[in-house]
TORTIBA-484406 format. One line per field, with one value per atom (N, C-alpha, C, CB): residue number from 1; residue in one letter; x, y, z. Coordinates in pm, 1 decimal. Last residue first. Glycine has a CB too. Layout:
num	NUM:...
residu	A:...
x	X:...
y	Y:...
z	Z:...
end
This chain:
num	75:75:75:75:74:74:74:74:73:73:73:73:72:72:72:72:71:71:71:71:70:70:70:70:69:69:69:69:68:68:68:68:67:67:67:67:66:66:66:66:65:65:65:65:64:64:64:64:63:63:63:63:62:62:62:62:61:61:61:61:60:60:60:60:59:59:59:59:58:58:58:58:57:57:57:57:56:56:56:56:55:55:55:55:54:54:54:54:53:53:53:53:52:52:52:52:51:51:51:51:50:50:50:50:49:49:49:49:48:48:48:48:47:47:47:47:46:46:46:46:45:45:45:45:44:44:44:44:43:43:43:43:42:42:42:42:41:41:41:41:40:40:40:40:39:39:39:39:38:38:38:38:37:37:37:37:36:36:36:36:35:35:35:35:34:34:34:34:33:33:33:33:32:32:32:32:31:31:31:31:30:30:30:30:29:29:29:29:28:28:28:28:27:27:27:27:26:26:26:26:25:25:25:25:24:24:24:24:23:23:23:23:22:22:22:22:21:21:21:21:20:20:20:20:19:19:19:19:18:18:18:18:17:17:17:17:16:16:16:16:15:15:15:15:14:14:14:14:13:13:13:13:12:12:12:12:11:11:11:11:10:10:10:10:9:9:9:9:8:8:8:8:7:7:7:7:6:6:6:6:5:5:5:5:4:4:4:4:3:3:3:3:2:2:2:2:1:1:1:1
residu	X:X:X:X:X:X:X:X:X:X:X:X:X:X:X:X:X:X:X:X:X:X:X:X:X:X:X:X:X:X:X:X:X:X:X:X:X:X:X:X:X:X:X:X:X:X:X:X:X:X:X:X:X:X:X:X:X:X:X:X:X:X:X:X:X:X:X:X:X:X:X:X:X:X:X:X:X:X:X:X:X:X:X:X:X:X:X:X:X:X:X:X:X:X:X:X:X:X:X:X:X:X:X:X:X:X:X:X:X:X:X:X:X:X:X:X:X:X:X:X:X:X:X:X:X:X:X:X:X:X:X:X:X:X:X:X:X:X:X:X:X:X:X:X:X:X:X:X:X:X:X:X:X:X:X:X:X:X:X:X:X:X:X:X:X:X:X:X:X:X:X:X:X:X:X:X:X:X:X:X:X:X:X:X:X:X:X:X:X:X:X:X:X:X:X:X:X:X:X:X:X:X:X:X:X:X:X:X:X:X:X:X:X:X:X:X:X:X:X:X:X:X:X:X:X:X:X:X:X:X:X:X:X:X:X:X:X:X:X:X:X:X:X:X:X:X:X:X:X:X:X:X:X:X:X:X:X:X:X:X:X:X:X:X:X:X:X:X:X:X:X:X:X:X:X:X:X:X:X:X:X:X:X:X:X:X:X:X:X:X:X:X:X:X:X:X:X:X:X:X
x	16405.1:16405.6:16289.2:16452.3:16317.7:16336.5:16399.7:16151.3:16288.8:16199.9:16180.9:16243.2:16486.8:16335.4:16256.6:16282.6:16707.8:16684.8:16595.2:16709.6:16638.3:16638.5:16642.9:16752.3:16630.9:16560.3:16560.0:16597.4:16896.7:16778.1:16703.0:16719.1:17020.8:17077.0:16929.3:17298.9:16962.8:16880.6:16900.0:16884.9:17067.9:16905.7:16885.5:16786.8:17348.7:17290.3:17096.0:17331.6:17268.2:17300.1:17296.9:17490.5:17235.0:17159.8:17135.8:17221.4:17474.5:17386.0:17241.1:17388.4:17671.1:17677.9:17552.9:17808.3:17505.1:17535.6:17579.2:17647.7:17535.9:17415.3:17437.6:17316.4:17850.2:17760.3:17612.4:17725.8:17892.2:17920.2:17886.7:18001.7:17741.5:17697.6:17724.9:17759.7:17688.5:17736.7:17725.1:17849.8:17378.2:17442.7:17513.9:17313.9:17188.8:17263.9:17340.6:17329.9:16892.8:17054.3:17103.5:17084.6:16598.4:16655.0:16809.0:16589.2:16354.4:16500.5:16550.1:16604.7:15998.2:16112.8:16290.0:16076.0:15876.2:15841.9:15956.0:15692.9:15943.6:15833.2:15829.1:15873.7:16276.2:16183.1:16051.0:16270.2:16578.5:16402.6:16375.8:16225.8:16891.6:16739.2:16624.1:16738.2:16957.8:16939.3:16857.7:16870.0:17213.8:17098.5:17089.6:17124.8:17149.0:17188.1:17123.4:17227.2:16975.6:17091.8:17185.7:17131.1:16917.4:16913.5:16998.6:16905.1:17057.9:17016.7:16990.1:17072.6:17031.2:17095.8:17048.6:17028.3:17056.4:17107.2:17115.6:17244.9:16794.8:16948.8:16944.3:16978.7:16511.2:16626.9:16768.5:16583.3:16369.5:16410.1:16525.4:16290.2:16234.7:16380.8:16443.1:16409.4:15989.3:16048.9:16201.8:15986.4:15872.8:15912.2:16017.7:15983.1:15698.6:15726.2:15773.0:15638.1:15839.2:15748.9:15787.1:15779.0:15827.2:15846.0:15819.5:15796.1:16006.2:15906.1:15975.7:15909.8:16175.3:16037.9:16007.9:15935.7:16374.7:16275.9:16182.3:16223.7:16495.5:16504.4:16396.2:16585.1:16303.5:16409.7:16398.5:16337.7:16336.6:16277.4:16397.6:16246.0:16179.9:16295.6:16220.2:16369.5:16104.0:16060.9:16168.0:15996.6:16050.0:16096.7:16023.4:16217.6:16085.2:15957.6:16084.0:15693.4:16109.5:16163.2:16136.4:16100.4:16137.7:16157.6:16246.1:15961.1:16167.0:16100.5:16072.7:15954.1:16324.8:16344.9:16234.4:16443.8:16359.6:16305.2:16295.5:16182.6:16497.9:16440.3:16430.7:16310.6:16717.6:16622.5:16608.9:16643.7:16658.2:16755.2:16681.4:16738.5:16728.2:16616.0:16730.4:16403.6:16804.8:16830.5:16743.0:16980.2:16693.7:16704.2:16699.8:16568.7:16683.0:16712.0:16768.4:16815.0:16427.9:16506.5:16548.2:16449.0:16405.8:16394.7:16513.4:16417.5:16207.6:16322.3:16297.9:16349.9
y	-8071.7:-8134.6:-8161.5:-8040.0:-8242.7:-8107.0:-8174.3:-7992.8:-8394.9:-8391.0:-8273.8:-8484.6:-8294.5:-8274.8:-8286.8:-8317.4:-8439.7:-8243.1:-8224.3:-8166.1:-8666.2:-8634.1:-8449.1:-8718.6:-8711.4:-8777.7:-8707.5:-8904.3:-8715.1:-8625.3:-8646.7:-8644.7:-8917.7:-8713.2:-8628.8:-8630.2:-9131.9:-9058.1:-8946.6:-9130.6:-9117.2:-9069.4:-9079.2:-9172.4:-9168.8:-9027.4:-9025.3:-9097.9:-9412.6:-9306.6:-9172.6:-9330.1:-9510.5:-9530.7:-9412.7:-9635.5:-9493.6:-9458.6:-9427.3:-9525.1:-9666.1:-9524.4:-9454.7:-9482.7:-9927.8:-9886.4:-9704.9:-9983.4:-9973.3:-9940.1:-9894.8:-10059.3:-9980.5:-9872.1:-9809.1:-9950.3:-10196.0:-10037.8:-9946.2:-9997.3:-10423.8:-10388.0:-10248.2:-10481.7:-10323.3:-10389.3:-10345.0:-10403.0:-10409.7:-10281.8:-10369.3:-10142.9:-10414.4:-10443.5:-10358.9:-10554.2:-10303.5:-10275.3:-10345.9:-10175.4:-10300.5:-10292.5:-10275.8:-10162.0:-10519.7:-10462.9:-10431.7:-10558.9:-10361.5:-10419.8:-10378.9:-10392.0:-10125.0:-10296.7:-10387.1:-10339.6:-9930.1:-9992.9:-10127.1:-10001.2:-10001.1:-9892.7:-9954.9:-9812.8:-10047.0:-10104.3:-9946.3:-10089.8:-10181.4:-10050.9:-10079.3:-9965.4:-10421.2:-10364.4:-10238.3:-10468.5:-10594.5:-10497.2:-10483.9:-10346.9:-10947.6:-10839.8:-10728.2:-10858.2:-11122.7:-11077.4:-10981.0:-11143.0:-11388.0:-11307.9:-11259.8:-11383.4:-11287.0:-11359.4:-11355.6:-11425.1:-11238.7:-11177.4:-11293.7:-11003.3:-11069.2:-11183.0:-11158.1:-11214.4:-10920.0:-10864.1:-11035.3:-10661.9:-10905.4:-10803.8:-10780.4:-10673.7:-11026.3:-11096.6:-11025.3:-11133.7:-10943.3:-10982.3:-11063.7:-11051.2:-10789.7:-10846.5:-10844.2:-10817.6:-10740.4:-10689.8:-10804.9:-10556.6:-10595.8:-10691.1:-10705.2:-10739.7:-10490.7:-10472.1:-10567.1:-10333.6:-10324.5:-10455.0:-10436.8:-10565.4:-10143.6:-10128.4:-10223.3:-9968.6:-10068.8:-10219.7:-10211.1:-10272.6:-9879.3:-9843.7:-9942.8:-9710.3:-9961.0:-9876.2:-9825.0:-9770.0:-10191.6:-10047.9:-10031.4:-9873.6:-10534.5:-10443.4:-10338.1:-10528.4:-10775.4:-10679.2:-10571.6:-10582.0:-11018.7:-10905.3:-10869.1:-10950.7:-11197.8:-11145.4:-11003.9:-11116.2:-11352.6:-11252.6:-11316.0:-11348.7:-11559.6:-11424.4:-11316.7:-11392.1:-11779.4:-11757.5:-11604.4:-11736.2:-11590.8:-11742.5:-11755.8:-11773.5:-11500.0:-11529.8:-11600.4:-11576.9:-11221.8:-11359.0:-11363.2:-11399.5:-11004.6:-11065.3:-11231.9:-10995.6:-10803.2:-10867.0:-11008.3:-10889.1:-10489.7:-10578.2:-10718.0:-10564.5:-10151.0:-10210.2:-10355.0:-10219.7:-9795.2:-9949.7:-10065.8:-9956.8:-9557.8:-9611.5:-9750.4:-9565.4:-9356.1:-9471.7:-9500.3:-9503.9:-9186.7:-9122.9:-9289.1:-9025.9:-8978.8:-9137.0:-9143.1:-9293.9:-8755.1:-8782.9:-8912.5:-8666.0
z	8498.4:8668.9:8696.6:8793.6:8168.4:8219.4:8398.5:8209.0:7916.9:8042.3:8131.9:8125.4:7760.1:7772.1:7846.7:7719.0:7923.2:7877.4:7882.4:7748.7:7947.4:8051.2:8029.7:8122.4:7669.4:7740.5:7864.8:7742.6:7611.3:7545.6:7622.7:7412.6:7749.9:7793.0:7718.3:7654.3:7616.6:7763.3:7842.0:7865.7:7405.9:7382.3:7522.7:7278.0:7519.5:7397.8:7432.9:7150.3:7512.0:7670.0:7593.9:7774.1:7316.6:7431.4:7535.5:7494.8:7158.6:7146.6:7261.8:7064.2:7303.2:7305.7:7235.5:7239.0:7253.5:7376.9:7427.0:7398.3:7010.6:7053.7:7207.2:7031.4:7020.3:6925.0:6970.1:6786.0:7162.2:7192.1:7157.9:7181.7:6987.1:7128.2:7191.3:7215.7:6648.1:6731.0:6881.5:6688.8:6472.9:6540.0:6664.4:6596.9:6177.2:6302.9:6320.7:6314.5:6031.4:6089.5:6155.8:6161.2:6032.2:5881.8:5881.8:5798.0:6102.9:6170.1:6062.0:6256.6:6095.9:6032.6:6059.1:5894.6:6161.1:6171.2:6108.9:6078.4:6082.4:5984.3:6051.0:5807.7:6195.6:6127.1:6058.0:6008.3:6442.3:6392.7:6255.7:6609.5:6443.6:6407.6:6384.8:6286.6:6739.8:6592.9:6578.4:6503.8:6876.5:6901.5:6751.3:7000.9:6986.6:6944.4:6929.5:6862.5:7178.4:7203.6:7166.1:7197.7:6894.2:7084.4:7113.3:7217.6:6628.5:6714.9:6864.1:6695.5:6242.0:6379.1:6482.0:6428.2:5954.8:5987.6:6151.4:5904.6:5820.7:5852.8:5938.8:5976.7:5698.5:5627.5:5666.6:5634.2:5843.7:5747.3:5648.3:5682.0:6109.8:6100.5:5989.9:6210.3:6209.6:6124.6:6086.4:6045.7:6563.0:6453.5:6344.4:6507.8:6840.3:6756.9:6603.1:6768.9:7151.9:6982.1:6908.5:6879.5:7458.4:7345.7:7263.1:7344.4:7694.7:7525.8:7472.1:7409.7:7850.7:7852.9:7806.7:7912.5:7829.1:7917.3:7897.3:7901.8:7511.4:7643.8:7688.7:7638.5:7372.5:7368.2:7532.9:7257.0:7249.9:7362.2:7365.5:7524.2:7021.9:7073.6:7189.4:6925.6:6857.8:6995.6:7012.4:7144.6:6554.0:6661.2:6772.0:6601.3:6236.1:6348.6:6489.0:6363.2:6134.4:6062.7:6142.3:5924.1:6374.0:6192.1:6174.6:6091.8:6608.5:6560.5:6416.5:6630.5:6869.1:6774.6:6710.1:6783.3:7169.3:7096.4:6972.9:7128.1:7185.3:7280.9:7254.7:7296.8:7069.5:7035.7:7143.2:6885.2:7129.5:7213.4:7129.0:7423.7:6954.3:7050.7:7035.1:6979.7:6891.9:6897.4:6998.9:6941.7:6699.5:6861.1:6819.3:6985.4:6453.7:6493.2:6676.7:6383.3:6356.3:6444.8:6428.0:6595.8:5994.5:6086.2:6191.1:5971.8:5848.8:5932.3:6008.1:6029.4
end
């Protein structure tokens, strides 16, 4: 199973990039599989952005994984 959480892409430099998920998690990851540029969001998997994803999308997504986020956690 592959969970997709969208991450922000930070920085650009060829094919390589940083993106950052929710909550300051940077990572570094390959961007030769989708056309994109600071600023957008994408799927990461393997190191590699394998989606774009337009801003509302990743955006309703987001807040989905912090209702999980906050279930599991518990009060």
């Amino acid at each position: 199973m592959c969970l997709s959480i969208p991450a922000k892409i930070i920085e650009i430099d060829g094919n390589n990039g940083k993106v950052e998920f929710s909550g300051g998690i940077r990572r570094d990851v390959d961007l030769s599989l989708v056309h994109t540029k600071v600023g957008d969001y994408v799927i990461v998997h393997a190191g590699f952005a394998i989606e774009k994803l337009d801003e509302k999308s990743a955006r309703e997504s987001l807040e989905i994984w912090a209702e999980i986020e906050s279930y599991v956690s518990g009060p």
